[in-house]
N, C-alpha and C positions, 0 to 999 in steps of 0.2 A: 504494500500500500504506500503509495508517494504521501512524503510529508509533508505537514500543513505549519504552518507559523502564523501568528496572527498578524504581525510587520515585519515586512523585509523591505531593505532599503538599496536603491538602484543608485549610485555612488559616490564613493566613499569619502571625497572632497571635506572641505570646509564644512560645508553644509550640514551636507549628508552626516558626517560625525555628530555634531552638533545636535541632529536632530536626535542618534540613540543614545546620548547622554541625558538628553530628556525621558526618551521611552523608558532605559533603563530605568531609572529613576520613577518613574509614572509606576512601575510593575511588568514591566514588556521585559523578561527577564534573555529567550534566544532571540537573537535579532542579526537575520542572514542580511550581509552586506557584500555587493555586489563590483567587484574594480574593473575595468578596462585592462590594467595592467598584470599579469601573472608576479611581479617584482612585487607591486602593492600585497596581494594577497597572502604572499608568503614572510614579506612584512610583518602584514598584522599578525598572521598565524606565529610569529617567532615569539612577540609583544603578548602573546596570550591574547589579543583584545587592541582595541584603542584607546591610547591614550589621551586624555582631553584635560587642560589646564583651566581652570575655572574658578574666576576669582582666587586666581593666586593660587590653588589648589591642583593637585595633578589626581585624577581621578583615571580606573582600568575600567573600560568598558569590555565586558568578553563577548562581544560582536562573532558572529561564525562566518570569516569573510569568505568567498567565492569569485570566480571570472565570471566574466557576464556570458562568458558561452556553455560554461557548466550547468549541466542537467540538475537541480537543487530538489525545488519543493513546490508547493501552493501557497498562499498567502491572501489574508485576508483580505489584507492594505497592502499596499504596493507603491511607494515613497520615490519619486522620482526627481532626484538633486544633480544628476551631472549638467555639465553649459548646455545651453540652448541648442547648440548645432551637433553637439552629439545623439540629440532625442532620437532622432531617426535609427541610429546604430544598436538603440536598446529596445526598440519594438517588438523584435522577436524575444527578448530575453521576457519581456512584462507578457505576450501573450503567452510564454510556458508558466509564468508563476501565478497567470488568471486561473481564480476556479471555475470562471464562469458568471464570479456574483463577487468580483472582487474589487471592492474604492481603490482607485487611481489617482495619486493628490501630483501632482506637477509643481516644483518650483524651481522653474528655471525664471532668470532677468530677462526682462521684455516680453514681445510679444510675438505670437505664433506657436509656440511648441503644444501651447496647451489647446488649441484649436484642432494641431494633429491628431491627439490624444481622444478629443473629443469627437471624432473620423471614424477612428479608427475603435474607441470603447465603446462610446454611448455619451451623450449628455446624461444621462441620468446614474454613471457611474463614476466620470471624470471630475473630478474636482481640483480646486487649484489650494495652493498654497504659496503666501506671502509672508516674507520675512524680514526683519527690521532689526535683523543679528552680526555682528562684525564676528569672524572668524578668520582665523589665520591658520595654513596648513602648513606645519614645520616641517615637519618628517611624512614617510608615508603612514606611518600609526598613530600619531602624535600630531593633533589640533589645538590651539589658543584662543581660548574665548576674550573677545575685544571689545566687548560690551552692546548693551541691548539685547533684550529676550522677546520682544511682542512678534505674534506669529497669526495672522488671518485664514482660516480656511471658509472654506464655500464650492457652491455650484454655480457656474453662470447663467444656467436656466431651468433651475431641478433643485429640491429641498428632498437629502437623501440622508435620515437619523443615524444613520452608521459615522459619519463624519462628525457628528455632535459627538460620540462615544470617543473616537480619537483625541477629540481638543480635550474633552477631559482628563485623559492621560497623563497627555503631555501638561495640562493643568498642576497634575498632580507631581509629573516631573520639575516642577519652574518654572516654566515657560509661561509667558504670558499670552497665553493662546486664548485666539476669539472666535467662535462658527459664525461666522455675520453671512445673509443674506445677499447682500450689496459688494460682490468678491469685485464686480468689473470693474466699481467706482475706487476702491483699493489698488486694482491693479495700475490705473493710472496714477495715482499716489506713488505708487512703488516704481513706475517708470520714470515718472519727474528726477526724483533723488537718484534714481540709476544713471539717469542722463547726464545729472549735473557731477555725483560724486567721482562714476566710475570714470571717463574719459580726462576729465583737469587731475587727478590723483596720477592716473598711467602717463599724463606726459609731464607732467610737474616731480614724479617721481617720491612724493611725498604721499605721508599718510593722512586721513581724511582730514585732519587738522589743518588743512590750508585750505580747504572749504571758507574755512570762517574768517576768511584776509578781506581786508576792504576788495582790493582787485580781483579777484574768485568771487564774491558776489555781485560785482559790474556783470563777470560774464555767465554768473546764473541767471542774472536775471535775463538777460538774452537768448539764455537756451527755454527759459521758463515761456519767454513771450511765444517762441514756438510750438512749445508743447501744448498750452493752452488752445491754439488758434488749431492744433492736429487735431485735441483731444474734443473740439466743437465740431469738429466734421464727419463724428464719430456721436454726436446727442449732447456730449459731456461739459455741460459750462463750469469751467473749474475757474475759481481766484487765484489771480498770479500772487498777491500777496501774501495770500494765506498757501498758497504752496509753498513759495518762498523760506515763509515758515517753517513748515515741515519739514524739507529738507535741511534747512540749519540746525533744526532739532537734531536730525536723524545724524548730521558729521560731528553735533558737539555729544552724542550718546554714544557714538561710535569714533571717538577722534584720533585715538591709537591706534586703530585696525590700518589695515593693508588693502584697499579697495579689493575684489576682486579679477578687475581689470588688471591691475597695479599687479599685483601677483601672477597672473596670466604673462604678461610682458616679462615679470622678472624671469620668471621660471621658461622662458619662452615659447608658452603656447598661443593658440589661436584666443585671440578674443572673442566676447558677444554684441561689439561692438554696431551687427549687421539689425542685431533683433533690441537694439535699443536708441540710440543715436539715428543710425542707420532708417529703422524704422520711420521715428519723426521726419526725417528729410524725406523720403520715399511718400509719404501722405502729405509733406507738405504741398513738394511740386517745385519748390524751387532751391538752390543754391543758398542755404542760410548759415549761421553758426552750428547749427548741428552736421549739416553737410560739408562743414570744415574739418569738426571734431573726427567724421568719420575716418574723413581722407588721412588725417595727422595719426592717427593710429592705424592704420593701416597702413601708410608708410614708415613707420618705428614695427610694423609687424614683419614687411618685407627688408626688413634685412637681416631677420632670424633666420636659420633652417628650424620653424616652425612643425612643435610637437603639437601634433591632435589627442 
């Protein structure tokens, strides 16, 4: 009989760690995690587990890691954290560990992955998940929590009680986890501060704390004036101001961390540059600050021999 687990988590990243330091913690006691790389895996398998520092603290999660082409289990929940542009590569991994009846929570930055998801499961099983968590990946076992724990989940067109059970979990783990209704209006939230923190971090080469410089928020507010005018072509009338806000919030809550962009570039992989930045210029239509941002990182990307 193939094994079942309640949460397995599709990879093993920043994120994805982060996330079974919560389940552990909530009561999610196996919790199969799933790498890209056979190096990762046997990593953690040496580690016993992952390691995750938190608040100063270095906690063993004993995570049961696997490659994403390994035959594993079922699972309830099915946690999907690798970048945006890899989602496609783990489709077949999530439909072997679907039972059929299994929540799908997507958190990848920007937009599109989770539309696939929703393709290809169901609306009515796909959900999203949004994160407002600074993490830093030191080692391949070993994650840095870098402040901030609020974490949104939902459905974009579908109210499905199994994802309320989740956020309580993780509730229970610390995480300041919320099941709200209104994921879309979030996701735009989550893409503003994407837009602004990740791209000025990766080429300023600092940590989220230069967010907060007189000149970083000249050009937030310019990335912001376009987000706002995408995110209205889309129903969404958001306030530049008050996003403004949020996003200052979210760099001085996170001001130590290591963008994720920032870490992408260090460590020299591909960015998400394309499903966030990228995106807003692509809906705008024209040649703006964010279509600059794009190009400037992607020219700092081509001249890696760039890891996927």
């Amino acid at each position: 009989m193939t094994q079942q687990y309640p949460v397995c988590i599709v990879g093993g990243g920043a994120i994805g760690a982060i996330m079974s330091f919560y389940l552990y913690r909530g009561g999610i006691f196996h919790i199969p995690v799933f790498y890209y790389s056979r190096e990762s895996v046997e990593s953690v398998r040496r580690n016993n587990g992952l390691t995750i520092i938190y608040d100063e603290q270095e906690y063993l999660i004993p995570v049961i890691p696997f490659h994403y082409k390994d035959y594993c289990c079922k699972c309830e929940y099915i946690i999907n954290a690798v970048k945006a542009y890899s989602v496609p590569n783990t489709i077949e991994l999530m439909k072997r560990l679907d039972t059929g009846n299994s929540i799908i929570i997507m958190m990848q930055n920007g937009f599109g992955s989770l539309e696939l998801a929703e393709e290809i499961f169901g609306l009515e099983r796909t959900g999203c998940g949004i994160v407002f968590i600074g993490a830093e990946r030191i080692e391949r076992y070993k994650v840095k929590h870098n402040g901030g724990n609020t974490l949104f989940l939902g459905f974009r067109h579908w109210f499905n009680e199994k994802l309320f059970h989740l956020t309580n979990i993780l509730i229970k783990g610390g995480a300041d986890a919320r099941f709200i209704t209104n994921i879309e209006f979030y996701r735009w939230i989550k893409l503003a501060v994407n837009a602004v923190i990740n791209p000025l971090t990766a080429i300023t080469r600092e940590r989220n704390k230069i967010i907060l410089t007189e000149q970083a928020k000249v050009l937030t507010n310019e990335i912001l004036k376009e987000l706002v005018e995408v995110a209205g072509k889309h129903g969404y009338k958001l306030d530049r101001e008050k996003i403004m806000k949020i996003v200052i919030r979210s760099a001085m809550n996170t001001k130590n961390n290591y963008s994720s962009m920032l870490q992408d570039l260090l460590n020299k992989r591909k960015t998400e540059i394309d499903y966030i930045n990228g995106f807003i210029s692509r809906i705008l239509g024209r040649k703006g600050i964010n279509w600059v941002l794009t190009q400037l990182i992607h020219l700092i990307e081509s001249t890696y021999s760039l890891d996927y």
